[in-house]
PDB file of N, CA, C, O and CB in Angstrom:
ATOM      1  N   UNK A   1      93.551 111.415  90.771  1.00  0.00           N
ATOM      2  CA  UNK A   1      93.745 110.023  90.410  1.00  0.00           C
ATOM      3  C   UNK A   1      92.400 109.318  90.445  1.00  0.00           C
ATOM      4  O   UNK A   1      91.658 109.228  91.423  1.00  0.00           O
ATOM      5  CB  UNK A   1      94.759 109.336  91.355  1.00  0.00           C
ATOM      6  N   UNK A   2      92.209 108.847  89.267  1.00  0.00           N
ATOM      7  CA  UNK A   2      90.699 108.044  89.048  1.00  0.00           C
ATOM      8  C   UNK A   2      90.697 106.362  89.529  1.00  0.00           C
ATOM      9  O   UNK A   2      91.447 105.501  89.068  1.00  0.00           O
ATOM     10  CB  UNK A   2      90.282 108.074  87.183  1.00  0.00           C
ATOM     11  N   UNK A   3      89.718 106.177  90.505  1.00  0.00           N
ATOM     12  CA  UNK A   3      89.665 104.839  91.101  1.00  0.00           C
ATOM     13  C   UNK A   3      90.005 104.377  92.230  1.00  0.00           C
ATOM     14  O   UNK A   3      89.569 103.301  92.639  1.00  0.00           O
ATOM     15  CB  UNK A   3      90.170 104.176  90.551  1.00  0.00           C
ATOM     16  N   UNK A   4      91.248 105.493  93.236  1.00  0.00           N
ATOM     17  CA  UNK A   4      91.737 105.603  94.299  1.00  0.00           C
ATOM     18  C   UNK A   4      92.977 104.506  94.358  1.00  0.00           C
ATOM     19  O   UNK A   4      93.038 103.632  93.494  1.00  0.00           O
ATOM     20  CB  UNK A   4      90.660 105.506  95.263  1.00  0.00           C
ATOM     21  N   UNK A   5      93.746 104.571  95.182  1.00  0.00           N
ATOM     22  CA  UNK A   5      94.961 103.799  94.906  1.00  0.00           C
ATOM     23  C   UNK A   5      94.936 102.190  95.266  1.00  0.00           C
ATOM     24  O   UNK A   5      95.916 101.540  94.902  1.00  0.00           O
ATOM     25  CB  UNK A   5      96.084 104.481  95.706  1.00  0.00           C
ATOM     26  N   UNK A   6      94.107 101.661  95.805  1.00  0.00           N
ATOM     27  CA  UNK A   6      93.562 100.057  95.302  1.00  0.00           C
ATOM     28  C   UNK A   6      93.977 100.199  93.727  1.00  0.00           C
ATOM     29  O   UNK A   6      95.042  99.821  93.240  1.00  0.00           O
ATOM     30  CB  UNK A   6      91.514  99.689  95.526  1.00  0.00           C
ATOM     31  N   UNK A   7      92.989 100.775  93.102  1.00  0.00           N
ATOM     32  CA  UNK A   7      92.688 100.499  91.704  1.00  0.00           C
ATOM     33  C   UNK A   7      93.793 100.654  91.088  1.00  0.00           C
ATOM     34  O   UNK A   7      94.003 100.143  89.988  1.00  0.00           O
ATOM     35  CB  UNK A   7      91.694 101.266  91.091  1.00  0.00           C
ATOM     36  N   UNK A   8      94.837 101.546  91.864  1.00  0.00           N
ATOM     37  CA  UNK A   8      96.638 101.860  91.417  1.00  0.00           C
ATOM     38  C   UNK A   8      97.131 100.463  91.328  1.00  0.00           C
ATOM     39  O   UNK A   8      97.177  99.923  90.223  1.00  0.00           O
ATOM     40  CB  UNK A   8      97.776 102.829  92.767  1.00  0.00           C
ATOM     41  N   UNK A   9      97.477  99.873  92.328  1.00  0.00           N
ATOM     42  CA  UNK A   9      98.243  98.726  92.962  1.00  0.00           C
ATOM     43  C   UNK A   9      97.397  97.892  91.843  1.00  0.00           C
ATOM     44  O   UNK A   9      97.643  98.074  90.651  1.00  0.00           O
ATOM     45  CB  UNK A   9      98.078  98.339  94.865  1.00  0.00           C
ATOM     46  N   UNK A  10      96.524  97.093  92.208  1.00  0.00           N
ATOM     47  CA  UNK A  10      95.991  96.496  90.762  1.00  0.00           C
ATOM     48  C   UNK A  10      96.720  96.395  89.244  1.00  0.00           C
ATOM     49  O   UNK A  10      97.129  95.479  88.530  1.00  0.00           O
ATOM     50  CB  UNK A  10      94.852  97.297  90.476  1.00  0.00           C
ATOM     51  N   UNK A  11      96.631  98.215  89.145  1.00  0.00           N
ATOM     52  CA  UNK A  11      96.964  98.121  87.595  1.00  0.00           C
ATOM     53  C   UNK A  11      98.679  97.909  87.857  1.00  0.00           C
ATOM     54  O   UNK A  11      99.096  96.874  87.338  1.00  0.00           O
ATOM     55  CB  UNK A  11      96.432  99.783  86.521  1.00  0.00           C
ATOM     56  N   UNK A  12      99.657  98.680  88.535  1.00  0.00           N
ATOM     57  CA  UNK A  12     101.099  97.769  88.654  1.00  0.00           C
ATOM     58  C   UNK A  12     101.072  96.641  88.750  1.00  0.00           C
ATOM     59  O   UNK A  12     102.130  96.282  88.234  1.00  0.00           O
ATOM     60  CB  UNK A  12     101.905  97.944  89.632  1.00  0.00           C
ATOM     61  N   UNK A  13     100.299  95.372  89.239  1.00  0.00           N
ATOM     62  CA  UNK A  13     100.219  94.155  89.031  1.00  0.00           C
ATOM     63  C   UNK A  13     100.042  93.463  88.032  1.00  0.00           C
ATOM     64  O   UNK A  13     100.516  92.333  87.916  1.00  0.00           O
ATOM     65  CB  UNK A  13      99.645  93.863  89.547  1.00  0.00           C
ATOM     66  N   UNK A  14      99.397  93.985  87.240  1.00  0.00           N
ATOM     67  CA  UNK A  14      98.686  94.135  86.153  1.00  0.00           C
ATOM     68  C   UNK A  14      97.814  92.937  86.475  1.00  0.00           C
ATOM     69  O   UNK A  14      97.930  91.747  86.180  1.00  0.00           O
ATOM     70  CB  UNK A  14      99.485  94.182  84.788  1.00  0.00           C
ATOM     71  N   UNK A  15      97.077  93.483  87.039  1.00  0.00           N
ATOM     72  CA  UNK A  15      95.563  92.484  87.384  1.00  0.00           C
ATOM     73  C   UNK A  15      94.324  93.638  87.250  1.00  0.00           C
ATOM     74  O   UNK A  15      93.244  93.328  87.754  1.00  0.00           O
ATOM     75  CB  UNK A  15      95.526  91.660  89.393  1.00  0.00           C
ATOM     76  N   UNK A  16      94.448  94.988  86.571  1.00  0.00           N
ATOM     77  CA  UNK A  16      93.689  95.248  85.935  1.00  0.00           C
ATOM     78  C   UNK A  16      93.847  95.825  84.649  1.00  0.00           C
ATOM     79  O   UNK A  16      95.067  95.945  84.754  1.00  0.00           O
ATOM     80  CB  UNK A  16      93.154  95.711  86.548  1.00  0.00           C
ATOM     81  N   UNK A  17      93.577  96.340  83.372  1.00  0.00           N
ATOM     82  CA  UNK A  17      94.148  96.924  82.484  1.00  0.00           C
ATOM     83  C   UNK A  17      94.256  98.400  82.636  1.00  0.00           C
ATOM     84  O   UNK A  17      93.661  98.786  83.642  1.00  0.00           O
ATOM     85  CB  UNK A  17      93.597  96.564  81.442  1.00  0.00           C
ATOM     86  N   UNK A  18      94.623  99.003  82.200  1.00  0.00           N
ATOM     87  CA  UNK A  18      94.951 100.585  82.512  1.00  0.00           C
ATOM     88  C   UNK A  18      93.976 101.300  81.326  1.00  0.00           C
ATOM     89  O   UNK A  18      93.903 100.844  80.185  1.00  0.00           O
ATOM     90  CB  UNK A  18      96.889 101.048  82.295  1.00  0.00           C
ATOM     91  N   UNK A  19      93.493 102.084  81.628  1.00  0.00           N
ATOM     92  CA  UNK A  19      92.884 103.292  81.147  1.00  0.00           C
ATOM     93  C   UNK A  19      93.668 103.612  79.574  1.00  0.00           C
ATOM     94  O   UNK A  19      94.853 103.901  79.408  1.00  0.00           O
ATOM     95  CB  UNK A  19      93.132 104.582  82.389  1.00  0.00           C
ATOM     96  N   UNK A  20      92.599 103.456  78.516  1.00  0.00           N
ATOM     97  CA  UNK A  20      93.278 103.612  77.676  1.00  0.00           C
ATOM     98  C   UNK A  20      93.454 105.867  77.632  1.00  0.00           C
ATOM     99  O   UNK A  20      94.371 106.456  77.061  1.00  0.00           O
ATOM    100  CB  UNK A  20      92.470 102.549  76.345  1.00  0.00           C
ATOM    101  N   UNK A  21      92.475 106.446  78.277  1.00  0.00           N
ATOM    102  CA  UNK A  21      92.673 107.486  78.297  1.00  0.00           C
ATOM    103  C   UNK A  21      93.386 108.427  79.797  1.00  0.00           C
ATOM    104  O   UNK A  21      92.951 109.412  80.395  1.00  0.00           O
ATOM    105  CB  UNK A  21      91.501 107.733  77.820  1.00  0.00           C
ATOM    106  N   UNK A  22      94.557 107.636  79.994  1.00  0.00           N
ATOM    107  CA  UNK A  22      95.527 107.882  80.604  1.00  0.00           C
ATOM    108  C   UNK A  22      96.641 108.438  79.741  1.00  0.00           C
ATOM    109  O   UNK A  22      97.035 107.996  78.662  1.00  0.00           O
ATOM    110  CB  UNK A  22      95.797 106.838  81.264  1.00  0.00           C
ATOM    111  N   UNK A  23      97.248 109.910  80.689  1.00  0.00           N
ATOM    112  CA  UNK A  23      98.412 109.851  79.163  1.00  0.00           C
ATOM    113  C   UNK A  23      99.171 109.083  79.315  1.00  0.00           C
ATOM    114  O   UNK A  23      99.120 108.692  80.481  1.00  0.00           O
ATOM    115  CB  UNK A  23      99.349 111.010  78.708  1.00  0.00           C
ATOM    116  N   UNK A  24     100.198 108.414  78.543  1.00  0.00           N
ATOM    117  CA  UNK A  24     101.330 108.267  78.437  1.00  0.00           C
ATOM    118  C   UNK A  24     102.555 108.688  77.710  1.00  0.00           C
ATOM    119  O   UNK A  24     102.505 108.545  76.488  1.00  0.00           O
ATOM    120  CB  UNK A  24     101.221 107.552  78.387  1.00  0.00           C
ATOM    121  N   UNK A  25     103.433 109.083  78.116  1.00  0.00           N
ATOM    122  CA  UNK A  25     104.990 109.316  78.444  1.00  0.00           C
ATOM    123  C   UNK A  25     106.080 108.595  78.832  1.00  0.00           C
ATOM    124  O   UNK A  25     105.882 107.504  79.367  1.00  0.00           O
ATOM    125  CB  UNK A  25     105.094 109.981  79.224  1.00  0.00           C
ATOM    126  N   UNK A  26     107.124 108.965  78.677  1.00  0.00           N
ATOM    127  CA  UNK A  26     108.463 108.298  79.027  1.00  0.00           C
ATOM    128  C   UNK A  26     108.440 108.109  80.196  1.00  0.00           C
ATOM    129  O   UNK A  26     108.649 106.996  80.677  1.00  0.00           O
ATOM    130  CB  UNK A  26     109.651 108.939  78.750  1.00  0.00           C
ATOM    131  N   UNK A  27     108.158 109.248  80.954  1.00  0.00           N
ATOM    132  CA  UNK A  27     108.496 110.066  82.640  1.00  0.00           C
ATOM    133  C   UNK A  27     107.315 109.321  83.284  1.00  0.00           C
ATOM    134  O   UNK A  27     107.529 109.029  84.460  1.00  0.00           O
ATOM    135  CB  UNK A  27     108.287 112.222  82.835  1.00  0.00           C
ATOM    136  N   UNK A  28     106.016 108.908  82.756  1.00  0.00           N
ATOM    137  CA  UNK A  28     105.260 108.054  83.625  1.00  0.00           C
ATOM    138  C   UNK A  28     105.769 107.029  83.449  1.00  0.00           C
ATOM    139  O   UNK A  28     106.111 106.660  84.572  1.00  0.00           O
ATOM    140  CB  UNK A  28     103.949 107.943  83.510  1.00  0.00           C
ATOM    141  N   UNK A  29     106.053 106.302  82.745  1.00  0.00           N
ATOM    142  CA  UNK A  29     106.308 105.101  82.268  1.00  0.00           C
ATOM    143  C   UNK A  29     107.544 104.664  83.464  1.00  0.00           C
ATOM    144  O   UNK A  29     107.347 103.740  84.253  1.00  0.00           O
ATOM    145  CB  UNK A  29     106.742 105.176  80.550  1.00  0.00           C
ATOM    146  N   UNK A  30     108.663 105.375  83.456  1.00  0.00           N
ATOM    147  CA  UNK A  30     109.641 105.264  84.288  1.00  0.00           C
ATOM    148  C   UNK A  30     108.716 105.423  85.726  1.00  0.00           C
ATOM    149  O   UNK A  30     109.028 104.516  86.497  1.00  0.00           O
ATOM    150  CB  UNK A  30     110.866 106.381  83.953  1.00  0.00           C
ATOM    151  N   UNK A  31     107.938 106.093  86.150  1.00  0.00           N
ATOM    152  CA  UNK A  31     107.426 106.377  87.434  1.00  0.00           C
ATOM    153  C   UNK A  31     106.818 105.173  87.912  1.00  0.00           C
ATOM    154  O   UNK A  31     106.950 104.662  89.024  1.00  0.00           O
ATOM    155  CB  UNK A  31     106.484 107.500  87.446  1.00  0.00           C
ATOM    156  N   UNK A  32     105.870 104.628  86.557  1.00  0.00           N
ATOM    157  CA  UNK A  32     105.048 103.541  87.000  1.00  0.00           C
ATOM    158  C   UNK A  32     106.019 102.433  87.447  1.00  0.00           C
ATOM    159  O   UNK A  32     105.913 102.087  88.624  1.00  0.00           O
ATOM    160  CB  UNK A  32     104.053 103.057  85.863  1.00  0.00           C
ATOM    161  N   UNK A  33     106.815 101.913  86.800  1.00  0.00           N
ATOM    162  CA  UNK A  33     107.661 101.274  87.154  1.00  0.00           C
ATOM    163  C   UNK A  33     108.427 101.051  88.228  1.00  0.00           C
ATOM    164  O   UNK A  33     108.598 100.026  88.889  1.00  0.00           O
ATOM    165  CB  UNK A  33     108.081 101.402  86.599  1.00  0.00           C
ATOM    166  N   UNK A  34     109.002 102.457  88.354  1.00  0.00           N
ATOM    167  CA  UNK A  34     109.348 102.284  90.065  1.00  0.00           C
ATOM    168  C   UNK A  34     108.714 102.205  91.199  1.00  0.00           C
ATOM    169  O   UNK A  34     109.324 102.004  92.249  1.00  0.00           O
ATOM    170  CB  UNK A  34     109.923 103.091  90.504  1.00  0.00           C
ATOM    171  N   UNK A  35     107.723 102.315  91.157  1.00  0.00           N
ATOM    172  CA  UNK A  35     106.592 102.543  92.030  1.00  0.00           C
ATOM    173  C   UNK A  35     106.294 100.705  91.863  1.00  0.00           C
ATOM    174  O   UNK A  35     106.544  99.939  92.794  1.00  0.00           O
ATOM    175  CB  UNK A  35     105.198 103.929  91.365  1.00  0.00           C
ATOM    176  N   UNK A  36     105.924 100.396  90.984  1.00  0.00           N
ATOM    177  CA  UNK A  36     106.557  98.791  90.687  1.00  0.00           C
ATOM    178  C   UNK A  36     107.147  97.952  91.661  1.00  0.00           C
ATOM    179  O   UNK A  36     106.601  97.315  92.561  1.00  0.00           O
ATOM    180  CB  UNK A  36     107.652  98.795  89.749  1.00  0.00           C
ATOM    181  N   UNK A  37     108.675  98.067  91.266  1.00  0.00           N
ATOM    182  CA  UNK A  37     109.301  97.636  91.945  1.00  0.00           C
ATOM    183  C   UNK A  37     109.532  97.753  93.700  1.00  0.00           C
ATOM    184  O   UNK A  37     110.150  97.040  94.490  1.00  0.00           O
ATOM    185  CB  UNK A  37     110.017  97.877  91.281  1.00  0.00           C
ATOM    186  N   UNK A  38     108.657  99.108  93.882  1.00  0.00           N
ATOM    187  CA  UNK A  38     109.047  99.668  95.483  1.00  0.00           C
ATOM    188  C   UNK A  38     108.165  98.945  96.032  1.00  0.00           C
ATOM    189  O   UNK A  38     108.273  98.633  97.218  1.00  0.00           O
ATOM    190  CB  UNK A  38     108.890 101.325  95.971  1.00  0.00           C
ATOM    191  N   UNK A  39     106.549  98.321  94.846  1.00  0.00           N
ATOM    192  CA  UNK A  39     105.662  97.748  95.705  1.00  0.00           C
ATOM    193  C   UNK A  39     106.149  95.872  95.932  1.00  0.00           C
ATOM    194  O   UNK A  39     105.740  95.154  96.845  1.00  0.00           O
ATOM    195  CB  UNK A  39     104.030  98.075  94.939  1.00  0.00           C
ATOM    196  N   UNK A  40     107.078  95.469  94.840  1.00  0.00           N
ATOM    197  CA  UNK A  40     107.545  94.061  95.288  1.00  0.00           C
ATOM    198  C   UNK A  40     108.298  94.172  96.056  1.00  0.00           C
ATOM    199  O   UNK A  40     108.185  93.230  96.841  1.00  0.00           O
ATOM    200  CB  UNK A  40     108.062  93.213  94.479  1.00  0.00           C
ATOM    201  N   UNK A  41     109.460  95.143  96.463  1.00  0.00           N
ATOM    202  CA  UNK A  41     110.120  95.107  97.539  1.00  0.00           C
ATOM    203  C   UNK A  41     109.681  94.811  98.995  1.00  0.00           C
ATOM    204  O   UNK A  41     110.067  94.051  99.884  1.00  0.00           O
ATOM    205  CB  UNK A  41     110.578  96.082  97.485  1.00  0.00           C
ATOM    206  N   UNK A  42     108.407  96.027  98.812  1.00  0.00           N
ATOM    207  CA  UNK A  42     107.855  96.121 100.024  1.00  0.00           C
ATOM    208  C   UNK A  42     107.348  94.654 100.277  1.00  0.00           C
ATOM    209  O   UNK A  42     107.685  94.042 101.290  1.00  0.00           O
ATOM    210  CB  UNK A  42     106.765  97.244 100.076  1.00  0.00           C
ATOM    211  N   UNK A  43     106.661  94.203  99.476  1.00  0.00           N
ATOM    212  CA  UNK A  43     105.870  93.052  99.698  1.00  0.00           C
ATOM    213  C   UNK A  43     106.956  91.588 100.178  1.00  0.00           C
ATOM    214  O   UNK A  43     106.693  90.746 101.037  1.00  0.00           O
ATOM    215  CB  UNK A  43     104.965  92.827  98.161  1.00  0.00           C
ATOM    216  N   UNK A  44     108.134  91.664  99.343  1.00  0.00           N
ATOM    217  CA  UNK A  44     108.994  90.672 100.080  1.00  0.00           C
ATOM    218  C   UNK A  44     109.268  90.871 101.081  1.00  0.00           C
ATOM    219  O   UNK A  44     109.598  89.831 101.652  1.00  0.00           O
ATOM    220  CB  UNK A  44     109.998  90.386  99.700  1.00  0.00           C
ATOM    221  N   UNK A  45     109.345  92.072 101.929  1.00  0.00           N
ATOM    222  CA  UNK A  45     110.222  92.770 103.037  1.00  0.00           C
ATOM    223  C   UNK A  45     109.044  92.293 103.695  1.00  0.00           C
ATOM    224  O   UNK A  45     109.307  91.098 103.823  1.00  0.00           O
ATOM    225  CB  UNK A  45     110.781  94.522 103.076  1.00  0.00           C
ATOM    226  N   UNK A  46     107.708  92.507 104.281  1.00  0.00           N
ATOM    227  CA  UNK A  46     106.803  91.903 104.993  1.00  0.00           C
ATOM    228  C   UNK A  46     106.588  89.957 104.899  1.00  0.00           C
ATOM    229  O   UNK A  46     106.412  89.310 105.932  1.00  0.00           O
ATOM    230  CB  UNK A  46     105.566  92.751 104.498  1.00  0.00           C
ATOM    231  N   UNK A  47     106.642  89.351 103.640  1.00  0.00           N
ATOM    232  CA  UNK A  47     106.547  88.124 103.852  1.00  0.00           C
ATOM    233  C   UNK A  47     108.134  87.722 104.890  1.00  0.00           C
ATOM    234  O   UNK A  47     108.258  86.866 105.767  1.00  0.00           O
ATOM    235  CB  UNK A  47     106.327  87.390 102.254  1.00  0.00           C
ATOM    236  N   UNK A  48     109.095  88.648 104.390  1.00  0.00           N
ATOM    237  CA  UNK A  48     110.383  87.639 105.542  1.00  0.00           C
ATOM    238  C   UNK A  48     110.105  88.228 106.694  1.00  0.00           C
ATOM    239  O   UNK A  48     110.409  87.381 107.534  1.00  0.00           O
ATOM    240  CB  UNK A  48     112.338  87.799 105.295  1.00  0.00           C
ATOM    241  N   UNK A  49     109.677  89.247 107.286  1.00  0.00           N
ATOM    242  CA  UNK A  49     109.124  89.662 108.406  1.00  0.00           C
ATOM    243  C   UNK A  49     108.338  89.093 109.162  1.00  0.00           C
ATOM    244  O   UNK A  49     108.408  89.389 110.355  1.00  0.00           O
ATOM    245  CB  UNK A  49     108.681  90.474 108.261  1.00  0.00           C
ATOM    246  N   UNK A  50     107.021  87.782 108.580  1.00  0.00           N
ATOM    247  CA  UNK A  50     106.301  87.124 108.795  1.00  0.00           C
ATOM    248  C   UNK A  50     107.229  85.700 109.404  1.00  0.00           C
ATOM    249  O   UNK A  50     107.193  85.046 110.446  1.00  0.00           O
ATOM    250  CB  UNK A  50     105.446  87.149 107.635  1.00  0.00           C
ATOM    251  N   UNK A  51     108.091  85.645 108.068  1.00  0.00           N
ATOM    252  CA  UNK A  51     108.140  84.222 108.188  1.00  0.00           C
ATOM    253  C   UNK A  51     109.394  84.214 109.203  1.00  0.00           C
ATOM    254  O   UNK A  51     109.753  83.119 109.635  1.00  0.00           O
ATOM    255  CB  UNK A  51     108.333  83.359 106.668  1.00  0.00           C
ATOM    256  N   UNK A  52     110.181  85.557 109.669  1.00  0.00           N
ATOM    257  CA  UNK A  52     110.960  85.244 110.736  1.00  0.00           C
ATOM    258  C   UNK A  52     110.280  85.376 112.130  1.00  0.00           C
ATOM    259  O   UNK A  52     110.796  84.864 113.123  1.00  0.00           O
ATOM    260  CB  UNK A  52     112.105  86.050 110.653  1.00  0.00           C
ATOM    261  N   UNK A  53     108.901  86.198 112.197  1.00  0.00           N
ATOM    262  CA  UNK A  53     108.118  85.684 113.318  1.00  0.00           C
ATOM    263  C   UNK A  53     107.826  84.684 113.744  1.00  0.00           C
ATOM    264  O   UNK A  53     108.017  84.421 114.931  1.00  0.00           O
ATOM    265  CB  UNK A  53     107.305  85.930 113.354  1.00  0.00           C
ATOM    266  N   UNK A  54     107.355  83.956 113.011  1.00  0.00           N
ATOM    267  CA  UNK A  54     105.997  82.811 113.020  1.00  0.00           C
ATOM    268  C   UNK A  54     107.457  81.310 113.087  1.00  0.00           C
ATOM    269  O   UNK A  54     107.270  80.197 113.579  1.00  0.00           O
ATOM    270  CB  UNK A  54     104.473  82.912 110.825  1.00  0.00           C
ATOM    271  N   UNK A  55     108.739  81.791 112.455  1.00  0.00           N
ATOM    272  CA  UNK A  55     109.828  80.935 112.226  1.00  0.00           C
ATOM    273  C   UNK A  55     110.671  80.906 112.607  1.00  0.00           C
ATOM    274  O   UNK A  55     111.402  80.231 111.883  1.00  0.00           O
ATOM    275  CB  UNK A  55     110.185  80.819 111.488  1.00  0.00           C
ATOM    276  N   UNK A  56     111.229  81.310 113.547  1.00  0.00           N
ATOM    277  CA  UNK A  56     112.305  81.553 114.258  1.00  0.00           C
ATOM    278  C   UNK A  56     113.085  80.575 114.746  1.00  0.00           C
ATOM    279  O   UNK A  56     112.784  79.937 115.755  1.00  0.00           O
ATOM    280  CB  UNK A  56     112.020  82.204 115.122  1.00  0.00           C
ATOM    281  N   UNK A  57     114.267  80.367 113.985  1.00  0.00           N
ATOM    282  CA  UNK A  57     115.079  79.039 114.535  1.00  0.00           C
ATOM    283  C   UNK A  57     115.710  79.054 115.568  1.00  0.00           C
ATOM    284  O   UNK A  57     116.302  78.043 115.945  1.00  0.00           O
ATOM    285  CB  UNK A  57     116.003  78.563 113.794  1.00  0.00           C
TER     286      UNK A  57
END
């Protein structure tokens, strides 16, 4: 993997553009994606984690 996985997370954000000499496929395409979604999950799952620390009624 070229750029190390920073440079991954980035391009699922799409806050960088992707390699035009990357292949693409169906089967990445579906991969990238989930990998996608597993990284907004994750990322909501830590902000309510935060905000039931710091918030606790």
């Amino acid at each position: 993997m070229k750029g190390g996985i920073w440079q991954q997370i980035l391009t699922y954000f799409y806050l960088r553009k992707r390699d035009p000499s990357d292949p693409t496929n169906a089967n990445i395409k579906m991969m990238h994606g989930m990998n996608r979604i597993s990284l907004f999950m994750f990322l909501i799952a830590i902000i309510v984690m935060v905000y039931r620390i710091f918030f606790k009624h």
